[in-house]
C-alpha positions as CSV (number, residue, x, y, z in Angstrom):
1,X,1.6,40.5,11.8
2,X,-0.3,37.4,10.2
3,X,-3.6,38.0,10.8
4,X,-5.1,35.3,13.1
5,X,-8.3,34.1,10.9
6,X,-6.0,34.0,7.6
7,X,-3.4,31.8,10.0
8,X,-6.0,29.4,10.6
9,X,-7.7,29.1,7.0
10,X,-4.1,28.4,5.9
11,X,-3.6,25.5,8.2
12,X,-6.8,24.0,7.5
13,X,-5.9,23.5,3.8
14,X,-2.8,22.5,4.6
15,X,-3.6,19.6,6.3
16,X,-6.2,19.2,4.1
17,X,-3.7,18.6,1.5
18,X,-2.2,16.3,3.8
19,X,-5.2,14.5,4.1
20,X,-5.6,13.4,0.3
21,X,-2.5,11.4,0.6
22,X,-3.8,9.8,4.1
23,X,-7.1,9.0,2.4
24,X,-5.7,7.7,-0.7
25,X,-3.9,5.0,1.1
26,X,-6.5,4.1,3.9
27,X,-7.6,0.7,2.6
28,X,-5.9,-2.4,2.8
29,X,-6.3,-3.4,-1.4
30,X,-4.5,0.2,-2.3
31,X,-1.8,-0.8,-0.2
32,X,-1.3,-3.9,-1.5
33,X,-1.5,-1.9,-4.5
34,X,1.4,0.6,-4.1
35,X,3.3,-2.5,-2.5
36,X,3.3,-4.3,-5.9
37,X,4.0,-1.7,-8.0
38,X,6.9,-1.0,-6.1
39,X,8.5,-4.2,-7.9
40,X,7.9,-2.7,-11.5
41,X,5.0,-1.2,-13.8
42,X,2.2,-3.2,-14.4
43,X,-0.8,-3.1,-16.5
44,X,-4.2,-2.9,-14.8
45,X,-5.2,-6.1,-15.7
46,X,-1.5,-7.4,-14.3
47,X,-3.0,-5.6,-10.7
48,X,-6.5,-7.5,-10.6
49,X,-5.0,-10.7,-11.2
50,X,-2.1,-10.1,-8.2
51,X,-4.7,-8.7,-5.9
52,X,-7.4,-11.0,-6.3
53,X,-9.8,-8.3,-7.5
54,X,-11.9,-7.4,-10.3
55,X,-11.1,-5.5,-12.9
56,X,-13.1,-2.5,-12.3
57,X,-12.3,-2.3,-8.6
58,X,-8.5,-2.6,-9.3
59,X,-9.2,0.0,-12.1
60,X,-10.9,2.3,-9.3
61,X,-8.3,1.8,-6.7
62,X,-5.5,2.8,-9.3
63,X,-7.6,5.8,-10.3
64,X,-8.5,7.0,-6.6
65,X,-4.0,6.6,-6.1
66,X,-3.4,8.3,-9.7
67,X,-6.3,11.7,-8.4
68,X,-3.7,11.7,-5.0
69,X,-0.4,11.8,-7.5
70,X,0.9,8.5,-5.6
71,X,0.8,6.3,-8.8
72,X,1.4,7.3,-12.2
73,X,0.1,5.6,-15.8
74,X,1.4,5.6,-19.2
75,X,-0.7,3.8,-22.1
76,X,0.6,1.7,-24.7
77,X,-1.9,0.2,-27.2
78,X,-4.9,-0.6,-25.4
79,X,-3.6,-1.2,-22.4
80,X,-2.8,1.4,-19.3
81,X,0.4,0.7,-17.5
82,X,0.9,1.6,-14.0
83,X,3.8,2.6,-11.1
84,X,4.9,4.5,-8.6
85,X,4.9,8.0,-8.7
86,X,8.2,8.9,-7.0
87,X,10.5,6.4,-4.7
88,X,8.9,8.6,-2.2
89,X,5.6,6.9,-2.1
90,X,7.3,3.6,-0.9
91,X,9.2,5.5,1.9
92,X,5.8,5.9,3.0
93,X,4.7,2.4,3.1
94,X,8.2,2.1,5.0
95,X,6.5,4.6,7.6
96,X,3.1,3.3,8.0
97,X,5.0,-0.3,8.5
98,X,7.3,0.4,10.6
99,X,4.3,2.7,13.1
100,X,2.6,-0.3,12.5
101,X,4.9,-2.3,14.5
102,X,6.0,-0.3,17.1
103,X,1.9,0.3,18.0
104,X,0.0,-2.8,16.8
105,X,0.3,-6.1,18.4
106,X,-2.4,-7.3,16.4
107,X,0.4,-7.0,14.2
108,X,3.0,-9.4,15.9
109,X,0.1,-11.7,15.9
110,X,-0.6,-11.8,12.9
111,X,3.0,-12.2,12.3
112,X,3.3,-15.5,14.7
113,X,0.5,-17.4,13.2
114,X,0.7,-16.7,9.5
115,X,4.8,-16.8,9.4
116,X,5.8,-18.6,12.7
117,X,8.8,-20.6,11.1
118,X,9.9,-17.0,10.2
119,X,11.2,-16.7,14.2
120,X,13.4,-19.6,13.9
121,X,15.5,-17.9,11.5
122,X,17.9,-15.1,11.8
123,X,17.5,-12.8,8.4
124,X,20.1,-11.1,6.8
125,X,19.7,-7.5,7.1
126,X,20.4,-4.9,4.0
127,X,23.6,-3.6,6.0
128,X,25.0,-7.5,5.5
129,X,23.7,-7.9,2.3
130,X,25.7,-5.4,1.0
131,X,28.6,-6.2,2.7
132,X,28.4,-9.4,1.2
133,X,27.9,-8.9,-2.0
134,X,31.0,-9.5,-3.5
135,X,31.5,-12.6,-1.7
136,X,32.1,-15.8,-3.9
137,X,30.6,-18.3,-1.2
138,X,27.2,-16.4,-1.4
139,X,24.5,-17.4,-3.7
140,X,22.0,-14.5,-3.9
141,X,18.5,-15.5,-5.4
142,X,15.7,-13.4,-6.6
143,X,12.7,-15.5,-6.1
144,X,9.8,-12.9,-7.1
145,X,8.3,-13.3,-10.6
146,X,10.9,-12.9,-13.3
147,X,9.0,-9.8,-14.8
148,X,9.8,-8.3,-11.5
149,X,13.2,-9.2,-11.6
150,X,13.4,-8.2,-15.5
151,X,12.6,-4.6,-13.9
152,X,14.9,-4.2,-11.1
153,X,16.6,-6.8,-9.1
154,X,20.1,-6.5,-6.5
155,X,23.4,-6.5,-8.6
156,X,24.1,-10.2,-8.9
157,X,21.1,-11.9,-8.0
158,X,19.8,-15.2,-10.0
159,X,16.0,-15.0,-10.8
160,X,14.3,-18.4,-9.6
161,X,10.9,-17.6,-9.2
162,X,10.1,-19.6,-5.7
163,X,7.2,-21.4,-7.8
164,X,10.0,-23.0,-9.6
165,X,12.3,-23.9,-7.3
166,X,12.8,-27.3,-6.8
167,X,13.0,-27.8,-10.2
168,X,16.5,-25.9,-10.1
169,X,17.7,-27.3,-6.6
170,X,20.3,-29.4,-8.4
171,X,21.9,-26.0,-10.4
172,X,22.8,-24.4,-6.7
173,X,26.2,-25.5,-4.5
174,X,25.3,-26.9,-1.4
175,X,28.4,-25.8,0.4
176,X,27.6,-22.2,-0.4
177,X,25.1,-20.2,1.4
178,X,22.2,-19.5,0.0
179,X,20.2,-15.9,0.5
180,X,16.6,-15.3,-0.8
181,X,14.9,-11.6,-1.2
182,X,11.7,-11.1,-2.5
183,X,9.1,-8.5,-2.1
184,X,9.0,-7.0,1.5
185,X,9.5,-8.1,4.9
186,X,6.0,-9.9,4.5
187,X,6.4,-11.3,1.5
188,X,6.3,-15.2,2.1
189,X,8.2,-16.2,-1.7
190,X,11.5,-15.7,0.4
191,X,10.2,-17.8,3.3
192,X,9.0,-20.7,1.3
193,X,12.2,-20.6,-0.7
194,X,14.2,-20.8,2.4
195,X,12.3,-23.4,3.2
196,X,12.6,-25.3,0.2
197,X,16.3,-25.0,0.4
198,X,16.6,-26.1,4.2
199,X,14.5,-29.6,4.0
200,X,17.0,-30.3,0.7
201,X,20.2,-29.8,2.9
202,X,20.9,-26.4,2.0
203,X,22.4,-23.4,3.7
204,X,19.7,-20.6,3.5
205,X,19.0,-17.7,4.8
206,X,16.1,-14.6,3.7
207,X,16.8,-11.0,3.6
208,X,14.6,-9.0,6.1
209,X,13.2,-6.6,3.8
210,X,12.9,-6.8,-0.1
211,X,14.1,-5.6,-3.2
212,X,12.3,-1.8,-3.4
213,X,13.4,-1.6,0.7
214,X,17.1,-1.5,-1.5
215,X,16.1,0.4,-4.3
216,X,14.5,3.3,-1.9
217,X,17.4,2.8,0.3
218,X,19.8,4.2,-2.6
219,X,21.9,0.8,-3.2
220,X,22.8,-0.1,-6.6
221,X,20.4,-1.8,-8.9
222,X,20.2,-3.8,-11.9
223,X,17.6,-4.5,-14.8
224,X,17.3,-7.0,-17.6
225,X,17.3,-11.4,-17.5
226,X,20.6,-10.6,-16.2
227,X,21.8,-13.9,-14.6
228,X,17.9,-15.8,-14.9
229,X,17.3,-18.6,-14.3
């Protein structure tokens, strides 16, 4: 019979254990964090820059992930490269999202003010993505950074960065539809391409979630310039 005192010491450290990961990931800049280097590795530098943070709080924040085994670092000359530590770790920022929505409406309000075009048009999910892959009337465009793309991007896709969009309206078909993905379901490169695309007489549409919700989900990826714009 388990003793009763040695039951309960167990289950404390247990969920202590537990703990480390809930800690590691309770503040809003490490989530941004582990949200952008689910699009690729990047160098520290590469992380203060995207977040909008110094270099030795990005430094810290990478550090505090890296002691919890979330992220993990390679170095290569001077510099330290970052990513995730397993596909696993984004499955948890699917979790925390998705609780997030189902509990928070500060959440859905957030949602309406910053994105309120967003409701006005139906997304494609990942289910009719992939069914639709293969079809010659759809135009699938990666509109993250092209060093994101470079490291993993949906078989197929075009790379055109959303920032340089409307210098390469006239290279798309406007009878074909149009499909943008970037880096999550609140990314806003997708919206603002669709966007783009719509007030120049396109047919667009966005994909609801973003390229590592595809990569985590087990669908086929691709890396390289591929078909770049």
């Amino acid at each position: 019979m388990i003793d009763p005192i040695e039951h309960r010491h167990f289950k404390t450290q247990l969920n202590s254990q537990l703990a480390r990961i809930a800690k590691a990931v309770a503040n809003p800049h490490r989530l941004e964090i582990l949200d952008l280097l689910a699009q690729g590795e990047r160098h520290v530098e590469d992380v203060a820059a995207e977040t909008g943070l110094t270099l030795a709080n990005a430094s810290q924040h990478l550090q505090g992930l890296r002691q919890a085994h979330l992220v993990a670092a390679r170095k290569e000359g001077l510099r330290v490269y970052y990513r995730l530590a397993t596909p696993a770790v984004y499955s948890l920022l699917q979790i925390i999202r998705e609780v997030a929505e189902s509990q928070l409406a500060e959440l859905d309000r957030l949602v309406e003010t910053f994105l309120h075009r967003r409701e006005m048009l139906e997304p494609m999910t990942l289910a009719e993505l992939q069914a639709r892959l293969d079809d010659p009337e759809l135009v699938l465009l990666d509109v993250r950074p092209a060093l994101e793309y470079e490291q993993g991007h949906i078989p197929g896709a075009r790379s055109i960065p959303v920032a340089e969009l409307a210098e390469h309206l006239s290279e798309l078909t406007p009878e074909k539809q149009i499909v943008a993905y970037c880096r999550g379901p609140y990314c806003v490169f997708a919206d603002e391409a669709v966007e783009i695309l719509l007030d120049h007489g396109y047919q667009a549409q966005r994909v609801r979630e973003g390229y590592p919700d595809w990569h985590v989900a087990g669908l086929p990826v691709e890396t390289g310039p591929g078909l770049g714009g």
